[in-house]
N, C-alpha and C positions, 0 to 999 in steps of 0.2 A: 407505513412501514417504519420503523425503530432501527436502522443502521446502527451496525456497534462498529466502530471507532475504536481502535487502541493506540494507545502512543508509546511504544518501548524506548523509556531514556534510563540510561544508565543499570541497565537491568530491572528498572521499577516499571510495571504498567500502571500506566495514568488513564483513567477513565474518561472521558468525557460528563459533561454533567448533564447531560439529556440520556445518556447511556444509566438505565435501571436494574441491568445484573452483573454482578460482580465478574471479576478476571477469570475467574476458574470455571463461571459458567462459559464465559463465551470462550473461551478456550476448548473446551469441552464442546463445545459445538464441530471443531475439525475433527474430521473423523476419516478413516482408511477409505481412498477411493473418490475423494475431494478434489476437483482439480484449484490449485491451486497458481493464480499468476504475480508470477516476483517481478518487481518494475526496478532495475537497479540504476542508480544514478552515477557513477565512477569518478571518481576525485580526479582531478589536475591541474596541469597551469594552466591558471586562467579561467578555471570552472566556477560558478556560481550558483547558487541552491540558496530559494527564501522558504525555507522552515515554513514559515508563519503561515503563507499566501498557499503553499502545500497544505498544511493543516488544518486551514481553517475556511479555505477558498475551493482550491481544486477538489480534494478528495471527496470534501459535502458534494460535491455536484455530481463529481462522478458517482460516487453512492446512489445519488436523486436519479440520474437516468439509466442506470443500469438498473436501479428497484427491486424486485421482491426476488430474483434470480442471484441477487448476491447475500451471498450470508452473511460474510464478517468480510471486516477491514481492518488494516493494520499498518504500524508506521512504524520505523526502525528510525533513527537518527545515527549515523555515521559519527563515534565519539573515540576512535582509538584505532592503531593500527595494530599487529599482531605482537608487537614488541614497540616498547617505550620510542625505540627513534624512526618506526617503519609510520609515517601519513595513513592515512582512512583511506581503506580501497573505496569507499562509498560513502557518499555524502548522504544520500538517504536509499531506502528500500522502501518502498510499498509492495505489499500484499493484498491481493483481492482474491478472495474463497466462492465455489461456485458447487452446487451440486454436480454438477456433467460438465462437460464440455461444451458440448452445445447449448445449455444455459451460457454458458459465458459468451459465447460466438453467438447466439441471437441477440442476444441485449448490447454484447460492444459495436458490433458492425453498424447496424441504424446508428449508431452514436459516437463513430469513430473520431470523424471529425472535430466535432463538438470539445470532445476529452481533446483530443491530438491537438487543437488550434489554441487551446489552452495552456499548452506546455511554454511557452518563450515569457507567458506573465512571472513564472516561478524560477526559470533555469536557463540556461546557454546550453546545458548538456541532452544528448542524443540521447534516451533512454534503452537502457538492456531490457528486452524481457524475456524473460524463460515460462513457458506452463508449464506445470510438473502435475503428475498424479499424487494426493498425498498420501505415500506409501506405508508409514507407520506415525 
């Protein structure tokens, strides 16, 4: 399986370099009725978030055992708040794409732990997540 990986900084998507199709295909890959799960990380005192060990540790792995049930992946990096003196609501965002639902919920659940005991290597913070239908 070929996981795509995106990394959004600064408004620029960065590919991966084992990733072999451009931004607009795998973009072009969500599609209406996708469920989609937002992993959100929230800024504060005292929060901590390693970019790196996210990027390039956790998320390969979660790709690796959720496999051919996940379509795309994606990484937001928290770089501004909504006004010059307002902090980053979020330090980071991850996105995981799923045909159904139940694609997602048979491949996370066997794996939960696995991904979940992994989280205190990159962060101090509880993560938010929402699934959403992706509605347009």
């Amino acid at each position: 399986m070929k996981t795509k990986i995106i990394f959004i900084i600064l408004g620029t998507i960065v590919l991966l370099t084992s990733c072999q199709q451009t931004a607009s295909t795998n973009t072009s890959k969500i599609k209406k009725g996708m469920v989609k799960v937002t992993i959100l990380y929230p800024n504060g005192d005292g929060k901590t978030f390693d970019m790196d060990y996210y990027s390039n540790t956790h998320m390969p792995m979660v790709a690796n055992v959720l496999g051919d049930s996940l379509k795309l992946l994606a990484i937001d990096k928290g770089i501004a708040g909504r006004t010059p003196d307002e902090p980053i609501p979020y330090l980071a965002i991850g996105y995981l794409y799923f045909d159904t639902l139940s694609a997602y919920q048979n491949s996370f659940g066997p794996n939960a732990e696995q991904i979940t005991s992994d989280i205190p290597n990159y962060t101090n913070i509880r993560p938010v997540v929402q699934i959403s239908e992706v509605f347009q």
